[in-house]
NUTI-505493 format. One record per residue (C-alpha): residue number from 1; x, y, z. Coordinates in steps of 0.2 Angstrom, whole numbers, always signed. Layout:
# NUTI-505493
+-----+-------+-------+-------+
!   k !  east ! north !    up !
+-----+-------+-------+-------+
! NUM !     X !     Y !     Z !
...
+-----+-------+-------+-------+
This chain:
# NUTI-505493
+-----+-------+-------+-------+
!   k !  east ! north !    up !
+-----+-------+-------+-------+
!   1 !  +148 !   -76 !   +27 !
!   2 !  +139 !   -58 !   +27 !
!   3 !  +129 !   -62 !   +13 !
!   4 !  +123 !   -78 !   +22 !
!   5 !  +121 !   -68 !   +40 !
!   6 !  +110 !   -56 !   +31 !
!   7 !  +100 !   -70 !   +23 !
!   8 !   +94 !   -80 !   +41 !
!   9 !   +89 !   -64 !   +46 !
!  10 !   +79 !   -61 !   +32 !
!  11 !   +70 !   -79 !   +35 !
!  12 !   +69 !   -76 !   +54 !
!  13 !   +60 !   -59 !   +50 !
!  14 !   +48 !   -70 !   +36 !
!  15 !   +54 !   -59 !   +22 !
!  16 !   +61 !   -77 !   +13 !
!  17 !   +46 !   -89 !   +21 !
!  18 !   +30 !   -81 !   +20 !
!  19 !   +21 !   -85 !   +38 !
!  20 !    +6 !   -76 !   +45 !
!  21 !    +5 !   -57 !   +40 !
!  22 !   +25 !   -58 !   +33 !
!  23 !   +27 !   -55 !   +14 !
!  24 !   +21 !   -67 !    +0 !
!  25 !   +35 !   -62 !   -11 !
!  26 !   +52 !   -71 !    -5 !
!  27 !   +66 !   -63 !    -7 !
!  28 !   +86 !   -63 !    -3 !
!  29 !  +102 !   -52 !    -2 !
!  30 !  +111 !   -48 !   -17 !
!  31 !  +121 !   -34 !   -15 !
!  32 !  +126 !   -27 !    +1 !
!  33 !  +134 !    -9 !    +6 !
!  34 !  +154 !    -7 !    +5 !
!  35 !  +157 !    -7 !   +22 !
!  36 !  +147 !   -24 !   +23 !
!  37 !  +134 !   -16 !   +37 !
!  38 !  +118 !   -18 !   +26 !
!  39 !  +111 !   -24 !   +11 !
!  40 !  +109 !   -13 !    -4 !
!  41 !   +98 !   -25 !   -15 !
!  42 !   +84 !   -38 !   -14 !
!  43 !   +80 !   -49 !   -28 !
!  44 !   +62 !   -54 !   -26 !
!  45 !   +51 !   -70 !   -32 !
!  46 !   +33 !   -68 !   -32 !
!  47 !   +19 !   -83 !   -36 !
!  48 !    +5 !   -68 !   -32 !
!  49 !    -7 !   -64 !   -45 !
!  50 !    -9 !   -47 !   -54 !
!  51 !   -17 !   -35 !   -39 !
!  52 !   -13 !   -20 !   -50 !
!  53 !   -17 !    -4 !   -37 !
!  54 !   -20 !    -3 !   -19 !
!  55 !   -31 !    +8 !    -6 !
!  56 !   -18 !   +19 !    -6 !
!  57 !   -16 !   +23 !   -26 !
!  58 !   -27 !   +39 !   -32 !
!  59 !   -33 !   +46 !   -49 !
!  60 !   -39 !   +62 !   -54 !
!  61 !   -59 !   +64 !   -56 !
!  62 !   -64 !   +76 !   -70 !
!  63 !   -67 !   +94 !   -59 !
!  64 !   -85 !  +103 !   -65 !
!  65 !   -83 !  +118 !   -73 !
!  66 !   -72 !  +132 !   -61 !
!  67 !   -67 !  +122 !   -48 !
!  68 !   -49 !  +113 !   -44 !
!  69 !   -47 !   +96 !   -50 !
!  70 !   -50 !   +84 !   -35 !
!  71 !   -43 !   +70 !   -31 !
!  72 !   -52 !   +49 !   -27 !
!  73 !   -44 !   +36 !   -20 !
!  74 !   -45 !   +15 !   -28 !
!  75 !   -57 !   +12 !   -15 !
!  76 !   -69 !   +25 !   -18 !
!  77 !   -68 !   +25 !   -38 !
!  78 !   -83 !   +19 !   -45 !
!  79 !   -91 !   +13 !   -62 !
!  80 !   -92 !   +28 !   -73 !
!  81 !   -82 !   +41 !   -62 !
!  82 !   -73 !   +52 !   -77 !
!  83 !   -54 !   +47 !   -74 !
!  84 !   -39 !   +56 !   -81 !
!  85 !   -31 !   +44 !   -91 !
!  86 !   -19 !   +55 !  -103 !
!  87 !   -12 !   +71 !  -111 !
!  88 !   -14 !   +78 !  -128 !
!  89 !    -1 !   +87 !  -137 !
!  90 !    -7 !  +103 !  -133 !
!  91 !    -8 !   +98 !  -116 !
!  92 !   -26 !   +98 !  -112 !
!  93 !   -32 !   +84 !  -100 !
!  94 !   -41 !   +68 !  -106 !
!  95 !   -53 !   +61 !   -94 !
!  96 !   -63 !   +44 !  -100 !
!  97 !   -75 !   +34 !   -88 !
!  98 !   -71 !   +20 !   -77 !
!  99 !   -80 !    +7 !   -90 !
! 100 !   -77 !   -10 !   -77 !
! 101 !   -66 !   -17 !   -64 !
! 102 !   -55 !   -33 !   -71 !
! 103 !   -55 !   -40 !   -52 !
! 104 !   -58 !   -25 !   -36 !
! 105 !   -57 !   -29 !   -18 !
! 106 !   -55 !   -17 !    -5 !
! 107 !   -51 !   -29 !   +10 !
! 108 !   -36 !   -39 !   +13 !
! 109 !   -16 !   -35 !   +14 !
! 110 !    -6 !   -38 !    -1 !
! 111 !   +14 !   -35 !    -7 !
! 112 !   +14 !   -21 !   -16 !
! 113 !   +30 !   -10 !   -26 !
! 114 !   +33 !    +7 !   -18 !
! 115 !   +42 !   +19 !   -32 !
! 116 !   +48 !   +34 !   -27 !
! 117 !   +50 !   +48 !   -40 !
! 118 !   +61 !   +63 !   -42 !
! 119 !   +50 !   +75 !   -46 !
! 120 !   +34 !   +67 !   -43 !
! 121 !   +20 !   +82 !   -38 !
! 122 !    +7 !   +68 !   -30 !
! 123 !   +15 !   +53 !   -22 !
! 124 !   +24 !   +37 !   -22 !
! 125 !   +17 !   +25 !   -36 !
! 126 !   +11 !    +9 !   -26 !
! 127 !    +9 !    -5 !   -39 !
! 128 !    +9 !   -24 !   -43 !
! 129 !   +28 !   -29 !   -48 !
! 130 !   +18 !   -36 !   -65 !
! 131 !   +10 !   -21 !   -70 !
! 132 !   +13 !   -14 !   -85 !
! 133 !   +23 !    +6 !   -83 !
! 134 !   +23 !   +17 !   -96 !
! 135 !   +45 !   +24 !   -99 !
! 136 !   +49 !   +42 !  -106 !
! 137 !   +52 !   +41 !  -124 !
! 138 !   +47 !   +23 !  -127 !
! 139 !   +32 !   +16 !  -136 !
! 140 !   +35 !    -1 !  -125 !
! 141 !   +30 !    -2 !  -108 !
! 142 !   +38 !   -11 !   -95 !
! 143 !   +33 !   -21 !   -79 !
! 144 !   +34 !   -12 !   -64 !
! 145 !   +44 !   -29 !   -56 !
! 146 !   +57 !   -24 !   -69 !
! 147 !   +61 !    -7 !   -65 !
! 148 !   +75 !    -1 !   -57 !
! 149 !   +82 !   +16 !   -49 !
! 150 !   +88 !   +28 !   -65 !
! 151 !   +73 !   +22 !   -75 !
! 152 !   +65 !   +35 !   -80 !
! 153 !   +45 !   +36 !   -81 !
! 154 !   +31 !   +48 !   -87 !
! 155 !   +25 !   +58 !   -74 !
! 156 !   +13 !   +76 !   -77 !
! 157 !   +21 !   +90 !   -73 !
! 158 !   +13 !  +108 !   -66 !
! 159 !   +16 !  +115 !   -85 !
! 160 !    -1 !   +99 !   -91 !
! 161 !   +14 !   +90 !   -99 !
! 162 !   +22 !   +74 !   -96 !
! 163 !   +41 !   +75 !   -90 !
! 164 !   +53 !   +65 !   -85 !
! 165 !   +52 !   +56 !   -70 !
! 166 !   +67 !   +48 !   -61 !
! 167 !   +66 !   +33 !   -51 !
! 168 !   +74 !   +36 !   -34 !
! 169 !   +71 !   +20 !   -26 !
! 170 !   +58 !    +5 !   -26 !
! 171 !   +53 !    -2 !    -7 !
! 172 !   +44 !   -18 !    -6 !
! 173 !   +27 !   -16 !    +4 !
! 174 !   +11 !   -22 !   +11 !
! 175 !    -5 !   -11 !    +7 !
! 176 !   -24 !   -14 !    +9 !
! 177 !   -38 !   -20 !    -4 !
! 178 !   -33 !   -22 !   -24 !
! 179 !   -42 !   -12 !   -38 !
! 180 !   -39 !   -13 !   -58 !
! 181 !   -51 !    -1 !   -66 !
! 182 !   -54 !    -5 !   -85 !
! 183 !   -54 !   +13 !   -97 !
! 184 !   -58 !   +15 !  -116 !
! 185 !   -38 !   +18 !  -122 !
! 186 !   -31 !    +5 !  -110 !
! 187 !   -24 !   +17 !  -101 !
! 188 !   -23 !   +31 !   -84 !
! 189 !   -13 !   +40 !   -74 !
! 190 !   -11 !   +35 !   -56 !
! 191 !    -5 !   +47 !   -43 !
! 192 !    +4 !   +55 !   -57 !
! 193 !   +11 !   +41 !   -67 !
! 194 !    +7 !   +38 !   -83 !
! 195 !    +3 !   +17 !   -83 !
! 196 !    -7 !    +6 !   -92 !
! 197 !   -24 !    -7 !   -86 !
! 198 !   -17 !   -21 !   -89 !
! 199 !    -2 !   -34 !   -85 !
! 200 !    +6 !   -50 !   -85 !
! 201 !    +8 !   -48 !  -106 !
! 202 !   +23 !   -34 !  -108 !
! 203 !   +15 !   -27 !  -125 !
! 204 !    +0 !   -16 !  -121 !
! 205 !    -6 !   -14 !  -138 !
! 206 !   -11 !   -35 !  -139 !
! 207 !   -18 !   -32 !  -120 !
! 208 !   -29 !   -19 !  -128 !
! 209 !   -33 !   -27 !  -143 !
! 210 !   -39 !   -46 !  -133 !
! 211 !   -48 !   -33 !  -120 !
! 212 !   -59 !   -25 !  -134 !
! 213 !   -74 !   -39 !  -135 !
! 214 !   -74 !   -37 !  -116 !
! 215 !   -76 !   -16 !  -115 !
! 216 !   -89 !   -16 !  -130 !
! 217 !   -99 !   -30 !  -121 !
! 218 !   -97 !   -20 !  -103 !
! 219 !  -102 !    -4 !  -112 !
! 220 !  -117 !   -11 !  -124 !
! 221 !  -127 !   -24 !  -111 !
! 222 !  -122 !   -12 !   -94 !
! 223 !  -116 !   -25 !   -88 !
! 224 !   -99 !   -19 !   -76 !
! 225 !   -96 !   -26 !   -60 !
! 226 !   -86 !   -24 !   -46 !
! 227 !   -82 !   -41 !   -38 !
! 228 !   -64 !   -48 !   -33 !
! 229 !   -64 !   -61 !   -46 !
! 230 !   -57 !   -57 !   -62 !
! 231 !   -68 !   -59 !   -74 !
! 232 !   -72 !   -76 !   -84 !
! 233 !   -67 !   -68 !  -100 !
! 234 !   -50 !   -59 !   -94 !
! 235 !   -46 !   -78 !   -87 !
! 236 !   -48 !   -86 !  -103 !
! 237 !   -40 !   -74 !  -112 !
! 238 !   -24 !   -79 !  -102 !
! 239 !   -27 !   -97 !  -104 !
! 240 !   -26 !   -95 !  -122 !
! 241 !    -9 !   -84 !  -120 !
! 242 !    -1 !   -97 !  -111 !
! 243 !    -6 !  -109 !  -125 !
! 244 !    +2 !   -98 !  -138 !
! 245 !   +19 !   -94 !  -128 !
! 246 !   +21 !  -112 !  -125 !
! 247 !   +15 !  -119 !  -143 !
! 248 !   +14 !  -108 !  -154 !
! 249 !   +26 !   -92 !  -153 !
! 250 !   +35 !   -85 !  -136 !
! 251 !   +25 !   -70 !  -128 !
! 252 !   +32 !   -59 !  -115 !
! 253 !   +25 !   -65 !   -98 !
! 254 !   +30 !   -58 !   -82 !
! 255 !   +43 !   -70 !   -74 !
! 256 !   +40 !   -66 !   -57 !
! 257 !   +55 !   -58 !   -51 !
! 258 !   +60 !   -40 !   -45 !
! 259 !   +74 !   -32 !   -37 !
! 260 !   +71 !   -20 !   -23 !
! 261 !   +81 !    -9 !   -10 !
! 262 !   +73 !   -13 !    +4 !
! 263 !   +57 !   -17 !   +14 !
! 264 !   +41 !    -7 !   +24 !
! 265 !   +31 !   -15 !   +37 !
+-----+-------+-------+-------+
């Protein structure tokens, strides 16, 4: 009956039907406190495409020579800014340029994941649940809707390392504009978090591979762009995934679904 009580206050709120400025994603109790006065966990379903990073995400610019590294928000990044993207082994900052934009929009509200980190210097990582996040330790990334609280990621530390970074707790929430910057290794690090360009396709390394014609044409005929439609190639290269997964061999798509522990409006 709790279970059921929480539920039709969820639809009433539009957290289960999306009206008006409510949440796309829908989404409905599966755990609730021992003492039966909230619930604990959400488990989401979510038909939005990829947004990637919002307004609200930040990168790292590459500082000129004696000053403190500075900080640019997604909607202010721009074709060929110098981002940091990784860390070497002996712990010296990579910075490549901002080669394109797969889709970038800096109007409009959209469901985003709030990860809170233990021991995260910058902020909360504000992402698309089918983004692809780089784990500690793992060569496989993982999509941001599949992570959970104890899942631990790769965040850089005061000491130009990466350390472990513990997941505290993932909120569901609405954020402005979308923006997925395209770099040479396939990768950056956003607001201290070590993730990759690309999502919907778990395996980073085939994303990378399938993007390559796309960065070599945008770096040889200049021809980057900025526009809120994702690319003609980035679409067909999708279309043909969704041929091989259905006919050929199974590829790892995101399924849509992600489990949070609560909401922000």
């Amino acid at each position: 009956m709790l279970k059921i009580f929480l539920l039709l206050n969820l639809v009433s709120l539009g957290v289960v039907n999306s009206q008006g400025d409510s949440y796309d994603t829908k989404c409905s109790c599966t755990e609730v406190s021992p003492n039966g006065t909230f619930c604990m966990t959400y488990k989401c379903r979510t038909d939005q495409i990829t947004k990637c990073f919002s307004s609200d995400s930040s990168v790292e610019l590459k500082s000129i020579t004696g000053q403190q590294e500075q900080r640019k928000s997604m909607n202010h990044l721009q074709i060929g800014d110098q981002i940091l993207v990784d860390i070497d082994k002996r712990g010296q900052r990579i910075y490549e340029p901002v080669y394109s934009f797969i889709h970038a929009n800096r109007n409009g509200v959209y469901d985003y994941l709030k990860i809170l980190i233990d021991n995260n210097l910058n902020r909360s990582l504000i992402i698309s649940s089918n983004h692809l996040v780089f784990l500690f330790n793992q060569t496989q990334p993982c999509f941001a809707g599949h992570l959970k609280p104890g899942d631990q990621l790769q965040i850089l530390s005061e000491q130009e390392r990466f350390q472990i970074g513990l997941i505290k707790k993932i909120e569901l929430i609405q954020s402005t504009g979308f923006f997925a910057p395209l770099t040479p290794s396939g990768k950056l690090i956003v607001d201290g978090v070590l993730v990759s360009n690309y999502a919907v396709v778990r395996s980073h390394r085939l994303a990378h591979l399938a993007m390559q014609p796309y960065r070599w044409w945008t770096q040889w005929n200049r021809s980057s762009v900025y526009s809120e439609k994702i690319h003609v190639y980035c679409r067909f290269l999708y279309e043909i995934i969704e041929m091989i997964n259905k006919w050929i061999f199974s590829i790892d798509l995101y399924d849509g679904y992600v489990t949070v522990s609560s909401f922000s409006y």
